[in-house]
N, CA, C and O atoms as a Tinker XYZ file with bonds, in Angstrom:
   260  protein
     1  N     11.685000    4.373000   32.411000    73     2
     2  CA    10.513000    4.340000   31.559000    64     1     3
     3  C     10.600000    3.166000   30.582000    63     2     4     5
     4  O      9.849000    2.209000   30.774000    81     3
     5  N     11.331000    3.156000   29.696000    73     3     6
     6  CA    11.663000    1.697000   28.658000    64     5     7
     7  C     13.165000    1.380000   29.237000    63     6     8     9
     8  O     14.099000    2.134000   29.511000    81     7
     9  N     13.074000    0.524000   29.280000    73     7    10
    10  CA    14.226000   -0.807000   30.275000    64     9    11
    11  C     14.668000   -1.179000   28.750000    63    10    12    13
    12  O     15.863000   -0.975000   28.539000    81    11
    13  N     13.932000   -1.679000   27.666000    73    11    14
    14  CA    14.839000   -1.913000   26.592000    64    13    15
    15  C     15.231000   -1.642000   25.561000    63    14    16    17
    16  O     14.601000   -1.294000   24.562000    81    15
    17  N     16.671000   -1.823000   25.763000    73    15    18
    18  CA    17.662000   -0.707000   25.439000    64    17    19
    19  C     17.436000   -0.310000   23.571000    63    18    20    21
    20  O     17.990000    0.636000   23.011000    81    19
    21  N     16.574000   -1.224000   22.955000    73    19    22
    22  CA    16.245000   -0.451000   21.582000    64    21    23
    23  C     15.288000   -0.206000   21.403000    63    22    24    25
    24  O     14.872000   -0.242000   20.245000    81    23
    25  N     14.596000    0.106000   22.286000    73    23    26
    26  CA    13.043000    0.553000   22.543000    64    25    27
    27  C     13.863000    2.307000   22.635000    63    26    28    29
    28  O     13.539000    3.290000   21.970000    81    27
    29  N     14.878000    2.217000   23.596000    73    27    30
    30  CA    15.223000    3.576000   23.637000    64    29    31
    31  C     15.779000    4.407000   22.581000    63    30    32    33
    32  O     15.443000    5.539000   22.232000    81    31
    33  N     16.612000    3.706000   22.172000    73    31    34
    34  CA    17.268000    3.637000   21.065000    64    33    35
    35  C     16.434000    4.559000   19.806000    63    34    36    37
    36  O     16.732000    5.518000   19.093000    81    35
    37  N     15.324000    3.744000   19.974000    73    35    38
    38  CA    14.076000    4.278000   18.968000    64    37    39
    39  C     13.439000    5.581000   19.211000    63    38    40    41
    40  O     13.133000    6.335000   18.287000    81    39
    41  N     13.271000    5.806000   20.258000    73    39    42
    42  CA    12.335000    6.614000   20.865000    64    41    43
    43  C     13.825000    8.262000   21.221000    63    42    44    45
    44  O     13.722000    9.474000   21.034000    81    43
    45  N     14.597000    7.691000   21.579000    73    43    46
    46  CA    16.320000    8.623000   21.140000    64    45    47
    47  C     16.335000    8.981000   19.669000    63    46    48    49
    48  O     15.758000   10.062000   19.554000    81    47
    49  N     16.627000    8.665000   18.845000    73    47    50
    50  CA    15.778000    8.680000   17.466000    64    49    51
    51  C     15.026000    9.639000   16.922000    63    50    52    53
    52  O     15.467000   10.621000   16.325000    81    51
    53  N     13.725000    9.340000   17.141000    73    51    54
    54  CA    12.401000    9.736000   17.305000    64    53    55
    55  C     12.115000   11.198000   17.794000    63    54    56    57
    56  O     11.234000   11.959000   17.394000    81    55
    57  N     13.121000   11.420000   18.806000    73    55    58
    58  CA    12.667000   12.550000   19.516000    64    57    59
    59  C     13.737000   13.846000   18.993000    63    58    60    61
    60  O     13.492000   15.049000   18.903000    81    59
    61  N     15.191000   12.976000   18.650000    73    59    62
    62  CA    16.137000   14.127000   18.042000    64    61    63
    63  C     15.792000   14.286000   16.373000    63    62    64    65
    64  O     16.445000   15.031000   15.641000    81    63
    65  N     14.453000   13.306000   15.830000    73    63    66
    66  CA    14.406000   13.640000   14.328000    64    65    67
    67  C     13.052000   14.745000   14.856000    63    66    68    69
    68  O     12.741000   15.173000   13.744000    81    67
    69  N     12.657000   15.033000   15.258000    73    67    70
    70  CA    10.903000   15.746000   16.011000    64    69    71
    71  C     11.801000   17.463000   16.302000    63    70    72    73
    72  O     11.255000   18.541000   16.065000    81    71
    73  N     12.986000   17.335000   16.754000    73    71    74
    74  CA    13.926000   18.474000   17.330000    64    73    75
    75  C     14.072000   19.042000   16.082000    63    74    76    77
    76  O     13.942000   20.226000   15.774000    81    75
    77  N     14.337000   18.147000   15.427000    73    75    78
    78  CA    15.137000   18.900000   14.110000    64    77    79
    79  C     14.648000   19.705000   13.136000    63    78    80    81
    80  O     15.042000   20.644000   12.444000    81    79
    81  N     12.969000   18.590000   13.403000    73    79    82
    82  CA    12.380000   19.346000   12.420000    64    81    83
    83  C     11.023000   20.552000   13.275000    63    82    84    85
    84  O      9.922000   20.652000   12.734000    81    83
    85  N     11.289000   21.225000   14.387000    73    83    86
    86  CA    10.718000   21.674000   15.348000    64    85    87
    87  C      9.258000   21.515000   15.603000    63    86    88    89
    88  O      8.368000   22.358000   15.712000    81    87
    89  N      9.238000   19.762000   15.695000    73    87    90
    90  CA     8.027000   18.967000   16.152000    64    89    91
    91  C      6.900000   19.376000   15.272000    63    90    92    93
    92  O      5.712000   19.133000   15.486000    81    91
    93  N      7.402000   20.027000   14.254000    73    91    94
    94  CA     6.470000   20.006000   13.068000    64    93    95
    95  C      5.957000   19.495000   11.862000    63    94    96    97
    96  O      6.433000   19.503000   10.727000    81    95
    97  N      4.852000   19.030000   12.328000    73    95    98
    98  CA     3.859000   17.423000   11.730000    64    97    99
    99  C      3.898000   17.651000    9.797000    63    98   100   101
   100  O      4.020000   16.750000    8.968000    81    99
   101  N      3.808000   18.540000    9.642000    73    99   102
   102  CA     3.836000   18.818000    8.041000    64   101   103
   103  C      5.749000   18.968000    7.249000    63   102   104   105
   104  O      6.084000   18.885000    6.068000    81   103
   105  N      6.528000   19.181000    8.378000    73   103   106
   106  CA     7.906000   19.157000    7.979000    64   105   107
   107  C      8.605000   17.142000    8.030000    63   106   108   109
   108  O      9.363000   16.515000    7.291000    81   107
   109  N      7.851000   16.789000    9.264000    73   107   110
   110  CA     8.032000   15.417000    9.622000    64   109   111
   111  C      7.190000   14.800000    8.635000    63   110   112   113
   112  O      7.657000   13.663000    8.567000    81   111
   113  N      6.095000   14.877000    7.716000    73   111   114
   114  CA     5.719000   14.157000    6.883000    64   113   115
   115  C      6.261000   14.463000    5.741000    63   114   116   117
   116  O      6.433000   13.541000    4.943000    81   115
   117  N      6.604000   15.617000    5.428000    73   115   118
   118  CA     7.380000   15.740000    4.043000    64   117   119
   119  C      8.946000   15.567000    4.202000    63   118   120   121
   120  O      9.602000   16.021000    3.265000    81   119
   121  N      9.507000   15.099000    5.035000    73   119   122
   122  CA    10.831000   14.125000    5.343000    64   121   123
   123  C     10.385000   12.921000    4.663000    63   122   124   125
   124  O     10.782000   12.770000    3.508000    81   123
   125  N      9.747000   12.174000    5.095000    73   123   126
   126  CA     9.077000   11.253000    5.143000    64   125   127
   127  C      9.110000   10.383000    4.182000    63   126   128   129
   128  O      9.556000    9.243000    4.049000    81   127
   129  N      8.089000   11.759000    2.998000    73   127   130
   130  CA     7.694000   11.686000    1.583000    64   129   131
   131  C      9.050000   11.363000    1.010000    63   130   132   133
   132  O      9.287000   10.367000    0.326000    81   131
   133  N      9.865000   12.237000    1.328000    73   131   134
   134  CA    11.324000   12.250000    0.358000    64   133   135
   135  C     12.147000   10.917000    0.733000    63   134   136   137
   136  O     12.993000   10.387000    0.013000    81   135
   137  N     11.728000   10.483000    2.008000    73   135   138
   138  CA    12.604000    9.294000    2.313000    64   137   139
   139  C     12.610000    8.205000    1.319000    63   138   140   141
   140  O     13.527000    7.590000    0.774000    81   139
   141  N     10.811000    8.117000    1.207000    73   139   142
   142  CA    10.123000    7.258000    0.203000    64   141   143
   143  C     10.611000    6.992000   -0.709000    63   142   144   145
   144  O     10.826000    5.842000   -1.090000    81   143
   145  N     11.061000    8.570000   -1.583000    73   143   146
   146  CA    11.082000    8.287000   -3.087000    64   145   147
   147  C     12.715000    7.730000   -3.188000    63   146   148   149
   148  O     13.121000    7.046000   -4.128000    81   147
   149  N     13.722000    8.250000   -1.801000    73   147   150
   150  CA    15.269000    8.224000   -2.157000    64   149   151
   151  C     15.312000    6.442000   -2.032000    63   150   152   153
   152  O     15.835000    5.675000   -2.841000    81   151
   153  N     14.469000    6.029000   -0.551000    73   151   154
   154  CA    14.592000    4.538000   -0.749000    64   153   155
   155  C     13.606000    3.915000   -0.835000    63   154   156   157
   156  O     12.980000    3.570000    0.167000    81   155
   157  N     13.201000    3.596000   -2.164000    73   155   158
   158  CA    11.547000    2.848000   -2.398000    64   157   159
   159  C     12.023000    1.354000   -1.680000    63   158   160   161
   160  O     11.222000    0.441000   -1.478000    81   159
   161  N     13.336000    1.298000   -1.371000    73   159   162
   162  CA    13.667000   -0.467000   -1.610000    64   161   163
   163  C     13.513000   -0.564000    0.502000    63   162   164   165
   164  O     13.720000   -1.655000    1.033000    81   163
   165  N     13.178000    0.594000    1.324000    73   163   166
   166  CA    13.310000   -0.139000    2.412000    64   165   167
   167  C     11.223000    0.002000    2.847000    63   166   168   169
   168  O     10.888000   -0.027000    4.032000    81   167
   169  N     10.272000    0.119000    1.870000    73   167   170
   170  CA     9.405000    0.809000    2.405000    64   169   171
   171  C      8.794000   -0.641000    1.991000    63   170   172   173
   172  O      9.274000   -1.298000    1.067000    81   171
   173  N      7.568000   -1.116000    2.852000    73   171   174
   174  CA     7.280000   -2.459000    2.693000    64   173   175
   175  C      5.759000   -2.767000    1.478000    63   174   176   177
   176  O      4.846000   -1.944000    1.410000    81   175
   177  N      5.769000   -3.599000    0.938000    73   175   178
   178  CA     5.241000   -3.774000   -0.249000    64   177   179
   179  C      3.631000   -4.468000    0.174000    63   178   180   181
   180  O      3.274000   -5.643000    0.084000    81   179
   181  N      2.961000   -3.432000    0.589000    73   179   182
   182  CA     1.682000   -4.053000    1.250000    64   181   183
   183  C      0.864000   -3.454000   -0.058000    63   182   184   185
   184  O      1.028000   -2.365000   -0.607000    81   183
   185  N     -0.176000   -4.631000   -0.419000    73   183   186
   186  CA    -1.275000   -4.335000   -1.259000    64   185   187
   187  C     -2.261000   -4.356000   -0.636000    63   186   188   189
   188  O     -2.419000   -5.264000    0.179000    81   187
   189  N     -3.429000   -3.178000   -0.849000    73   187   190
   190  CA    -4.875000   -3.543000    0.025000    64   189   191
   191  C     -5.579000   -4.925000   -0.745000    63   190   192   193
   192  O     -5.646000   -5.193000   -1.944000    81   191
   193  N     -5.951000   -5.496000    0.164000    73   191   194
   194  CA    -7.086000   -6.176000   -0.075000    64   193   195
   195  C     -8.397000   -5.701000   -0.421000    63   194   196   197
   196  O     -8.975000   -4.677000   -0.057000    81   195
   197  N     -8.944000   -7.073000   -1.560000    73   195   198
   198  CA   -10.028000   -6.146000   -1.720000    64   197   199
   199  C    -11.402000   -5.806000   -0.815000    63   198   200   201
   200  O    -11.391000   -5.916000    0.411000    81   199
   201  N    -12.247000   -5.501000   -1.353000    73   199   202
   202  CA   -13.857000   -4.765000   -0.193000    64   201   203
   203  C    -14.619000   -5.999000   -0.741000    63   202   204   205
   204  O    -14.728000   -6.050000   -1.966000    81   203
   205  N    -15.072000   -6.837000   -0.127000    73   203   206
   206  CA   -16.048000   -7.858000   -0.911000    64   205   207
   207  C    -17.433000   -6.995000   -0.445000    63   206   208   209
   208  O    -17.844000   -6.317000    0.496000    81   207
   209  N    -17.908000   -7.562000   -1.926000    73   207   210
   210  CA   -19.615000   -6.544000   -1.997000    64   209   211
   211  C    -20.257000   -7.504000   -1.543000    63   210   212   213
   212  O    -20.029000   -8.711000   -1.455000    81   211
   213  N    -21.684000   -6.380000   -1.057000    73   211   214
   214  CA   -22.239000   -6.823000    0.455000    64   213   215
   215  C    -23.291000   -7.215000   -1.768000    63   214   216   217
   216  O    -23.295000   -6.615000   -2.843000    81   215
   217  N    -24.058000   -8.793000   -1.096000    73   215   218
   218  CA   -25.060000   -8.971000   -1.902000    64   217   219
   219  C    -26.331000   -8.180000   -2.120000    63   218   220   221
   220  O    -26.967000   -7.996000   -1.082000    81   219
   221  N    -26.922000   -7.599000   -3.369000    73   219   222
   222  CA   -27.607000   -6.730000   -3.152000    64   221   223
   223  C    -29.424000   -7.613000   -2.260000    63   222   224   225
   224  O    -29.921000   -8.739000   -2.240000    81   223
   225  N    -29.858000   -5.940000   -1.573000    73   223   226
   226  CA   -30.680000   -6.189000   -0.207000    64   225   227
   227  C    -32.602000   -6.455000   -1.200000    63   226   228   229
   228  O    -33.069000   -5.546000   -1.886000    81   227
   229  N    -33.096000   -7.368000   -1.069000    73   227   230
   230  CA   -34.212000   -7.001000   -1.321000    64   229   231
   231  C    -35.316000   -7.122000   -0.600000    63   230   232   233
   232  O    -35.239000   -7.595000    0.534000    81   231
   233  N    -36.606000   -6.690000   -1.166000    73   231   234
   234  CA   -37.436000   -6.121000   -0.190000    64   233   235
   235  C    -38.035000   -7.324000    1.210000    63   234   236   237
   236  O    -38.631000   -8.384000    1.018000    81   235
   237  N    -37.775000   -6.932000    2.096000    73   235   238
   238  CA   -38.672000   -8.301000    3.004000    64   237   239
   239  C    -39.946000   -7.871000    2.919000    63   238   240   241
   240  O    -40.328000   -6.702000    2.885000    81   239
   241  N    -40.655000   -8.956000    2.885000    73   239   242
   242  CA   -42.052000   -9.148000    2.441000    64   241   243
   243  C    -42.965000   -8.373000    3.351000    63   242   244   245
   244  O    -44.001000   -7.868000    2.916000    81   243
   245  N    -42.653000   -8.286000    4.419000    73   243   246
   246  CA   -43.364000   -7.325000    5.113000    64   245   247
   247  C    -43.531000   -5.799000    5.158000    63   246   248   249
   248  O    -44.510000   -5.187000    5.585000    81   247
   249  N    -42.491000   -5.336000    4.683000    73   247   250
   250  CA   -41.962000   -4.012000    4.120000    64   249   251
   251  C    -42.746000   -3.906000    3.468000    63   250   252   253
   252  O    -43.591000   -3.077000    3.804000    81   251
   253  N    -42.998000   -4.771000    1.952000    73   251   254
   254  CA   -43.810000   -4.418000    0.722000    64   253   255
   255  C    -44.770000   -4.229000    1.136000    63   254   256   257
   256  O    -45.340000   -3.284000    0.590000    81   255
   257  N    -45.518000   -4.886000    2.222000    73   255   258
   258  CA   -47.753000   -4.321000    2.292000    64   257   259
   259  C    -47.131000   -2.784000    2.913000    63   258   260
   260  O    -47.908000   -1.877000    3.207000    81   259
């Protein structure tokens, strides 16, 4: 299925942390959470960008009659 070997590695991983926590999505996110707070220093430092505002719409002239 994956030929490389840290693809498996990952997915080996992945599947004995899913075991542990008996593939349960609310136990696997609150791991997660706690990982966060123990290592803020490996979690990556992305800021959103901002929403540029749409210019406001006014009436086309044909609309108005």
């Amino acid at each position: 299925m994956h030929s490389d070997p840290i693809l498996r590695e990952v997915h080996r991983m992945k599947d004995e942390s899913a075991r542990e926590m008996d593939y349960d999505i609310h136990k696997i996110f609150q791991r997660m959470r706690e990982n966060e707070k123990k290592h803020p220093e490996h979690m990556a430092g992305i800021k959103p960008l901002p929403v540029p505002q749409d210019k406001p719409r006014t009436a086309n002239k044909k609309a108005a009659k």
